[in-house]
C-alpha positions in Angstrom: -40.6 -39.6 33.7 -41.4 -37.6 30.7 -41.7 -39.2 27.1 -40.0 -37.6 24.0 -41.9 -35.6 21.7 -41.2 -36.7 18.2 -41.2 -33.7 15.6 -40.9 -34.6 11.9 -39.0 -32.2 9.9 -39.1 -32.9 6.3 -35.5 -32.0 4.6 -37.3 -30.5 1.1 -34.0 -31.5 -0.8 -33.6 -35.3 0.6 -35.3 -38.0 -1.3 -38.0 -38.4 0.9 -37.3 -35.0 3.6 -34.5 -37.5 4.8 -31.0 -35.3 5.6 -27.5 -36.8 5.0 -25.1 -37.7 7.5 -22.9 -40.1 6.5 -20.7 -37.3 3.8 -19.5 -36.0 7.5 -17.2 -39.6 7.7 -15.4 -38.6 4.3 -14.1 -35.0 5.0 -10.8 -35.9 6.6 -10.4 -38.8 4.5 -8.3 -36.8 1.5 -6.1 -35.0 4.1 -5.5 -38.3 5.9 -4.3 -39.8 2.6 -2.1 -36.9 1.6 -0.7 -37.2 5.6 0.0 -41.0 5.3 1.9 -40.1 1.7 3.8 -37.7 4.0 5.2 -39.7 6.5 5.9 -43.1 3.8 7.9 -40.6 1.6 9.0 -37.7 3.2 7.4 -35.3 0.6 4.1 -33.2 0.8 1.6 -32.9 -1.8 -0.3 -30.2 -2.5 -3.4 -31.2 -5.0 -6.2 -33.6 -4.8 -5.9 -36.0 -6.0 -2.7 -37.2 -5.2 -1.9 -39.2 -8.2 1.0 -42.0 -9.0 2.4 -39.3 -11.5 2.1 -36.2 -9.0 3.5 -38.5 -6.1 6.6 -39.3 -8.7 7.0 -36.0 -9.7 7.5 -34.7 -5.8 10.0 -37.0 -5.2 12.1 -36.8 -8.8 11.7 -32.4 -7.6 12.5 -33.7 -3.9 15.8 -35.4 -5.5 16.8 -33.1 -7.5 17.4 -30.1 -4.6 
């Protein structure tokens, strides 16, 4: 059975060459939000962030049609 060979590869822009993986978990998180306000209200919202005001102001335009 072989061993692993470890090879250190120092990221020059991480504090301390270390690389970032944990921003990966928070890319779907806005569209998941924006989804969720979707289904609970039947209107879509196009901007980040979705705000109280923005979220009022789609369904007053959704209402007035």
């Amino acid at each position: 059975m072989e061993k692993p060979i470890y090879v250190e590869d120092l990221y020059e822009y991480g504090p301390f060459g270390a690389k970032g993986v944990g921003e990966m978990a928070l890319i779907p998180t806005p569209a998941a939000i924006i989804n969720a306000i979707k289904n609970a209200t039947g209107v879509r919202i196009k901007e980040i962030p979705a705000t109280p005001e923005r979220v009022y102001l789609a369904l007053k335009r959704r209402n007035e049609v």
